[in-house]
C-alpha positions as CSV (number, residue, x, y, z in Angstrom):
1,X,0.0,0.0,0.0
2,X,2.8,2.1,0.8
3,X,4.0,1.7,-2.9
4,X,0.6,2.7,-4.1
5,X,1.2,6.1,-2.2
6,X,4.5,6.5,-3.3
7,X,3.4,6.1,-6.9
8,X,0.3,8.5,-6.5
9,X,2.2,10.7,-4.3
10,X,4.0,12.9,-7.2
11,X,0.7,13.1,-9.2
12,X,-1.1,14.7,-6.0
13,X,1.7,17.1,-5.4
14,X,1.6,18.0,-9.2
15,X,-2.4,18.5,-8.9
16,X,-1.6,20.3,-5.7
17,X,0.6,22.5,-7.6
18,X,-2.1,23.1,-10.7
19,X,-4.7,23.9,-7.9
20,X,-2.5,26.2,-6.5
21,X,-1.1,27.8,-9.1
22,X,-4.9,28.2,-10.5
23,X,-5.8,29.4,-7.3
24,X,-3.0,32.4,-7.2
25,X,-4.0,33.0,-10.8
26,X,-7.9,33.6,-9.8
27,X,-6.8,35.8,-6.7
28,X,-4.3,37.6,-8.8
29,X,-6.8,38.0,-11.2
30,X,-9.3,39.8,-8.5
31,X,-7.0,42.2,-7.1
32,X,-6.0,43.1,-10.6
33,X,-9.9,43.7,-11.0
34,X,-10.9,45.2,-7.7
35,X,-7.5,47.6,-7.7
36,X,-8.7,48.8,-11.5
37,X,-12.1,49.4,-10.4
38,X,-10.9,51.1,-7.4
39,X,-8.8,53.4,-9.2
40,X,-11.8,54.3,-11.7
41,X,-13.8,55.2,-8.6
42,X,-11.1,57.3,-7.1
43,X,-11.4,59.1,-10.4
44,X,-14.9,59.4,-10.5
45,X,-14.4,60.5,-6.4
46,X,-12.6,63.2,-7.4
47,X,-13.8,64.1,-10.9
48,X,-17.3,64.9,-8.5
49,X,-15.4,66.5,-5.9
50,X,-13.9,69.0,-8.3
51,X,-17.2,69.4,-10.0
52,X,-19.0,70.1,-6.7
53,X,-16.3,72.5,-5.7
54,X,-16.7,74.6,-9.2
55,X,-20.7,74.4,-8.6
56,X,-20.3,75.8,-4.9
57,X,-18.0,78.4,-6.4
58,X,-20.1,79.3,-9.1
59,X,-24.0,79.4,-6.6
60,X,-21.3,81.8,-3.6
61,X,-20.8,84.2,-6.7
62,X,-24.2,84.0,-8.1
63,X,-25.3,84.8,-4.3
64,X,-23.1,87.4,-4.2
65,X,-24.2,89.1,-6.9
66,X,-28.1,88.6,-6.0
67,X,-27.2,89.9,-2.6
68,X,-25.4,93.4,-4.1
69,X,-28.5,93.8,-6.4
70,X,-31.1,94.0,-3.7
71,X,-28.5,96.0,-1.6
72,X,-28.4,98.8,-4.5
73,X,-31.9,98.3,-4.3
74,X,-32.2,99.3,-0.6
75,X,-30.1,101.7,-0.7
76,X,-32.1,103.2,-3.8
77,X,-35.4,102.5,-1.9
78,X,-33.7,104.5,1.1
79,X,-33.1,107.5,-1.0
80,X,-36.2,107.5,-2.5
81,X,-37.8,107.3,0.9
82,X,-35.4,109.8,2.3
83,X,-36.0,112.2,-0.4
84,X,-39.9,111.5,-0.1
85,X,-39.5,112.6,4.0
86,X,-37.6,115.7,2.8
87,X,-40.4,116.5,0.5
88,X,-43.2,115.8,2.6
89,X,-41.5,118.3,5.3
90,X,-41.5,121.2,2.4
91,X,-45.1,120.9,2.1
92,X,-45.5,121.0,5.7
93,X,-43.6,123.9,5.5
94,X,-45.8,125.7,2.8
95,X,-49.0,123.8,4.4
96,X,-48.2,126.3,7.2
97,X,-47.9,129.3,5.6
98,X,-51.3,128.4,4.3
99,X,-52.8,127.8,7.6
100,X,-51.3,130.9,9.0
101,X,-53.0,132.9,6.1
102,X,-56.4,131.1,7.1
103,X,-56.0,131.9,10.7
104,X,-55.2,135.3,9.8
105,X,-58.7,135.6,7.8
106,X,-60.5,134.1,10.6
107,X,-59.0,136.2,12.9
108,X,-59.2,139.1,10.8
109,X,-63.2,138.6,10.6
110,X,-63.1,137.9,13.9
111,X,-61.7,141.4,14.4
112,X,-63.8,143.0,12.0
113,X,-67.2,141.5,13.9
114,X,-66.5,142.9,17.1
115,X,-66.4,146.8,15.3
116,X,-69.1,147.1,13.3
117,X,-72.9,148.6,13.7
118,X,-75.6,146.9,15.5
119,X,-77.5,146.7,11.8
120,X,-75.2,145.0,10.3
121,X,-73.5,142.9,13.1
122,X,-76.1,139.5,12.8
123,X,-75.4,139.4,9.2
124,X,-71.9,140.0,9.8
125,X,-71.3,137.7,12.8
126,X,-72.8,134.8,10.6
127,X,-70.6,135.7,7.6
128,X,-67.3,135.8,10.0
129,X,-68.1,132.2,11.7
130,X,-68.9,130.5,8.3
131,X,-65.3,132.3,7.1
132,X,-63.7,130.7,10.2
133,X,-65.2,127.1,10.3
134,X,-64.3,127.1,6.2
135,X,-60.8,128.0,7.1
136,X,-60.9,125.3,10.1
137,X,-61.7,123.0,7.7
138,X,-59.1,123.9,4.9
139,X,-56.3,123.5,7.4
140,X,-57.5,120.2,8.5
141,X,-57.9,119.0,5.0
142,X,-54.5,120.9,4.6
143,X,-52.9,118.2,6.9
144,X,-54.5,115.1,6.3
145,X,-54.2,115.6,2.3
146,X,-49.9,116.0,3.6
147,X,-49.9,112.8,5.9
148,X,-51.8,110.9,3.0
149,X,-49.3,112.4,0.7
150,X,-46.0,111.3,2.5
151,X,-47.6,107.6,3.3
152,X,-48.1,107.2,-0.3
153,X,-45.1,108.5,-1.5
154,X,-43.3,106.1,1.3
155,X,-45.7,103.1,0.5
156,X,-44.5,103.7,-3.3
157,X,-40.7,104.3,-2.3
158,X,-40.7,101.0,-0.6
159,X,-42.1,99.1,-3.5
160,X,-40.3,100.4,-5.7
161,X,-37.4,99.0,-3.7
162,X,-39.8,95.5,-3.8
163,X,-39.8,95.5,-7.6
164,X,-35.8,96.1,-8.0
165,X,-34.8,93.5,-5.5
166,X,-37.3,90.9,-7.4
167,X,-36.0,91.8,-10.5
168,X,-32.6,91.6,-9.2
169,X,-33.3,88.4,-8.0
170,X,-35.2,87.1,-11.1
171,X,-32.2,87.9,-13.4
């Protein structure tokens, strides 16, 4: 029996040796493989790392610019608004010399009803109040015509400003 393993023995060793050399072929064969795949990957890795980097780069400036164009458009808004206040304190200014010159009437009739006959003094004395509740009334109109004035020039100031930062944004 001995001599039948010693006879056999060489043919396993040599079938050993196939298997094993088949073996180291196959792994050889899938680190070759796995290595090649991992290098494409790496590629790809970086390839989208680079491409994500550019795209970053590209939205910060794009930001950048949106946020400067609705800046320019507050600061626009702000003048108009700024130059709206100025205006709207010009008119009070003239608004008063208006309502000085209707308290000068009133007073003026006011004056001119207290010396007078007694014939004339009734129709007089209703003549003067009418004068002085019409110019009561024209200075109150006076001021709320100049608030409604500024809050409309303020309300169109600011959107105004609206419109320019859209458009800026909208570009």
């Amino acid at each position: 029996m001995t001599s039948i393993w010693l006879r056999i023995l060489p043919y396993i060793a040599a079938l050993a040796l196939v298997a094993g050399a088949l073996f180291g072929a196959y792994h050889h064969g899938v680190t070759v493989t796995n290595a090649k795949w991992q290098a494409e990957w790496n590629t790809r890795d970086t390839r989208d790392a680079e491409a994500r980097a550019t795209n970053e780069a590209a939205e910060r400036t794009r930001e950048q610019v949106y946020q400067q164009s609705i800046n320019k458009a507050v600061q626009d808004g702000q003048r108009i608004i700024d130059q709206a206040t100025a205006d709207a304190a010009a008119a009070r200014t003239a608004a008063n010399g208006v309502r000085g010159a209707a308290d000068a009437l009133a007073a003026r009739l006011a004056a001119s009803e207290a010396s007078g006959n007694s014939c004339t003094a009734a129709a007089s004395k209703a003549a003067s109040r009418a004068a002085m509740v019409l110019a009561d009334v024209l200075k109150r109109v006076d001021q709320r015509a100049g608030d409604l004035a500024e809050a409309a020039d303020q309300a169109r100031a600011r959107g105004v400003t609206c419109e320019q930062a859209y458009a800026g944004l909208s570009k």
